[in-house]
C-alpha positions in Angstrom: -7.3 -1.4 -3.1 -5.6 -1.3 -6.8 -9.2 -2.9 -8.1 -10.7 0.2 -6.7 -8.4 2.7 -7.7 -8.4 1.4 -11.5 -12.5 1.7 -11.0 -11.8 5.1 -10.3 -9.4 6.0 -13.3 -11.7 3.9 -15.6 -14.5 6.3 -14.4 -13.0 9.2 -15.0 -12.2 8.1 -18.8 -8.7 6.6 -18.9 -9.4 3.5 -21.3 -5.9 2.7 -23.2 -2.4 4.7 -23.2 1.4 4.5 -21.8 0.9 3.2 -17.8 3.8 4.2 -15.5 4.3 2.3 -12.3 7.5 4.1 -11.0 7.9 2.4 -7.8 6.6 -0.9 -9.1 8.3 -3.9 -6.7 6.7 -6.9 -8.7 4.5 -5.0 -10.1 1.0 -5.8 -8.8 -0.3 -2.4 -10.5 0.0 -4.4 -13.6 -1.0 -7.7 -13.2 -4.1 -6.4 -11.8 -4.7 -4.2 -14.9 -8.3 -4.6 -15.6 -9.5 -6.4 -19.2 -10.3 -3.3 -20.5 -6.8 -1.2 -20.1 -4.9 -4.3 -21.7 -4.4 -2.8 -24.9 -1.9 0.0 -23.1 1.9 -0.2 -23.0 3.2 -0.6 -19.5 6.0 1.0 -17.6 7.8 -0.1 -14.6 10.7 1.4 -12.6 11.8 -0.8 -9.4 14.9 -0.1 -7.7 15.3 -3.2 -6.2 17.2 -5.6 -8.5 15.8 -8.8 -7.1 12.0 -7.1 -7.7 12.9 -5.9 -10.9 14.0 -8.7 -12.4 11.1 -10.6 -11.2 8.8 -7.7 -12.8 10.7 -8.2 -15.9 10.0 -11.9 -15.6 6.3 -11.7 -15.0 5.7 -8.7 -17.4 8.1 -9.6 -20.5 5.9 -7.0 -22.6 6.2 -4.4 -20.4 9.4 -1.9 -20.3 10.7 -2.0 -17.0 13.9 0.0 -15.8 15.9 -1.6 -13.1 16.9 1.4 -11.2 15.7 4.6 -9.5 13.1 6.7 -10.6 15.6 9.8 -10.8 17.4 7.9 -13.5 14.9 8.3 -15.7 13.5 11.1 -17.7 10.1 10.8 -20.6 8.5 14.3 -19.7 4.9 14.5 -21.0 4.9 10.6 -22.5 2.7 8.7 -19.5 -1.0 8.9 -20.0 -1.8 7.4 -16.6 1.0 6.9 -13.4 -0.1 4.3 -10.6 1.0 2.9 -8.4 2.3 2.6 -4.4 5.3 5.1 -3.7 7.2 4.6 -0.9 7.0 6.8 2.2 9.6 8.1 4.4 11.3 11.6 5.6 14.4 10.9 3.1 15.3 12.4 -0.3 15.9 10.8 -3.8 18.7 12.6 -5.1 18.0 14.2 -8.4 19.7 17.5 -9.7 16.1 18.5 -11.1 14.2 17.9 -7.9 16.7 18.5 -5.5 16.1 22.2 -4.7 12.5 21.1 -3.9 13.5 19.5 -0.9 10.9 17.4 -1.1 10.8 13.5 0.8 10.4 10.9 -0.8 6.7 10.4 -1.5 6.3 13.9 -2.1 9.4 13.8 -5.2 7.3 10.7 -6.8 4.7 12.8 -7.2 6.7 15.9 -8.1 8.7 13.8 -11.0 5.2 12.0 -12.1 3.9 16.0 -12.4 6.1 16.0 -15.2 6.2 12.6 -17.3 2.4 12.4 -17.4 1.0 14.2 -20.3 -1.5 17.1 -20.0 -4.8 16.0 -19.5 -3.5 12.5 -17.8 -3.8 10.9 -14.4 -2.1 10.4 -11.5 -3.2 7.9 -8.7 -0.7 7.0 -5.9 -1.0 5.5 -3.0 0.8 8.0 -0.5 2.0 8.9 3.1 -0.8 11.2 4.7 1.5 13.3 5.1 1.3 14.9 1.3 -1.5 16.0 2.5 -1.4 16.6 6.3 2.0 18.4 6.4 1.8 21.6 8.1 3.9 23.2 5.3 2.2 23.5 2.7 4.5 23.6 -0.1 4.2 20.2 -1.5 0.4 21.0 -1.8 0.8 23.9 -3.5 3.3 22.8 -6.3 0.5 19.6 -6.7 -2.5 22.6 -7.4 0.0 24.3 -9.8 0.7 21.3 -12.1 -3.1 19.3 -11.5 -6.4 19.2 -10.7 -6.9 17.2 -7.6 -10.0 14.9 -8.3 -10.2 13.1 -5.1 -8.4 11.8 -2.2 -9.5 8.8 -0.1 -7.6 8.0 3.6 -7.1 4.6 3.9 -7.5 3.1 7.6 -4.2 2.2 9.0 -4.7 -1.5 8.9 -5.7 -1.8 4.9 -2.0 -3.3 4.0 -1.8 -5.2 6.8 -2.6 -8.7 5.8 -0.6 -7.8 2.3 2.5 -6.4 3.4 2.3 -6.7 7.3 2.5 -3.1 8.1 0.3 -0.9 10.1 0.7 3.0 8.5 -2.4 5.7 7.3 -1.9 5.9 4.3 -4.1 7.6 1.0 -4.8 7.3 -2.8 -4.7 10.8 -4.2 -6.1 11.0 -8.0 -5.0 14.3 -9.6 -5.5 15.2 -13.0 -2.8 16.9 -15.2 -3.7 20.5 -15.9 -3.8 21.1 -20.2 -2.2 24.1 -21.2 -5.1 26.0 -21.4 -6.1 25.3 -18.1 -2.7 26.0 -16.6 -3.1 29.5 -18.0 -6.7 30.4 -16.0 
């Protein structure tokens, strides 16, 4: 799955920048980063102090924070955010995102909206329900900040041999909106 959704951001032109991961774990996002992307500086946020230390470990070179997303802040700075957000029907508390409401897949994407750069990518791995939710709110702030360039549902047993769980689950690609296009 993360060989095939680097493919995909290769094909659409991403080559070299500043990578976010912001829910990295160990960061398999980056020691899967293909040949040709090596030359970018990496980014990694885990939560998990026993994960982020190991990250820190495997990835000296990279910059990894050992806390929440919502702790951090680099708007417009990330050329290309990947990664595996978690799911759930909880909320990250963060003053900025809070009046969103949004859970917490839905407030990775929200806060990604704003540290990826204009004309940059974001591919996350994501509950279906960014997509199926019957409100569609979360949609709508996603088509006012980025282009959507694809979204592929995943079968409900593709991390099962990885991580042992059984959930449908899908990589959404969207790509940041430049100001001129935010103004059409």
């Amino acid at each position: 799955v993360i060989r095939a959704i680097y493919d995909a951001v290769e094909n659409m032109g991403f080559q070299t920048g500043n990578i976010l991961e912001p829910s990295m774990g160990v960061g398999n996002f980056f020691g899967m980063l293909p040949e040709s992307m090596k030359s970018s500086r990496l980014y990694g946020v885990e939560l998990d102090s026993i994960s982020g230390r190991i990250a820190k470990q495997l990835y000296p070179k990279a910059d990894i924070t050992v806390a929440g997303f919502e702790t951090t802040d680099r708007r417009d700075f990330y050329d290309l955010a990947i990664g595996n957000v978690p799911f759930g029907q909880y909320q990250v508390r963060d003053k900025v995102y809070d009046k969103l409401n949004f859970s917490i897949h839905n407030y990775f994407f929200a806060k990604a909206l704003d540290q990826v750069r204009p004309g940059g990518v974001v591919a996350f791995v994501t509950s279906r329900y960014t997509m199926d939710a019957k409100d569609s709110t979360v949609r709508r702030y996603l088509a006012q900040r980025a282009e959507l360039l694809g979204a592929i549902r995943l079968p409900n047993n593709a991390f099962k041999a990885n991580a042992g769980t059984e959930v449908v689950s899908d990589i959404i690609f969207c790509l940041l909106y430049t100001s001129d296009a935010a103004d059409e």
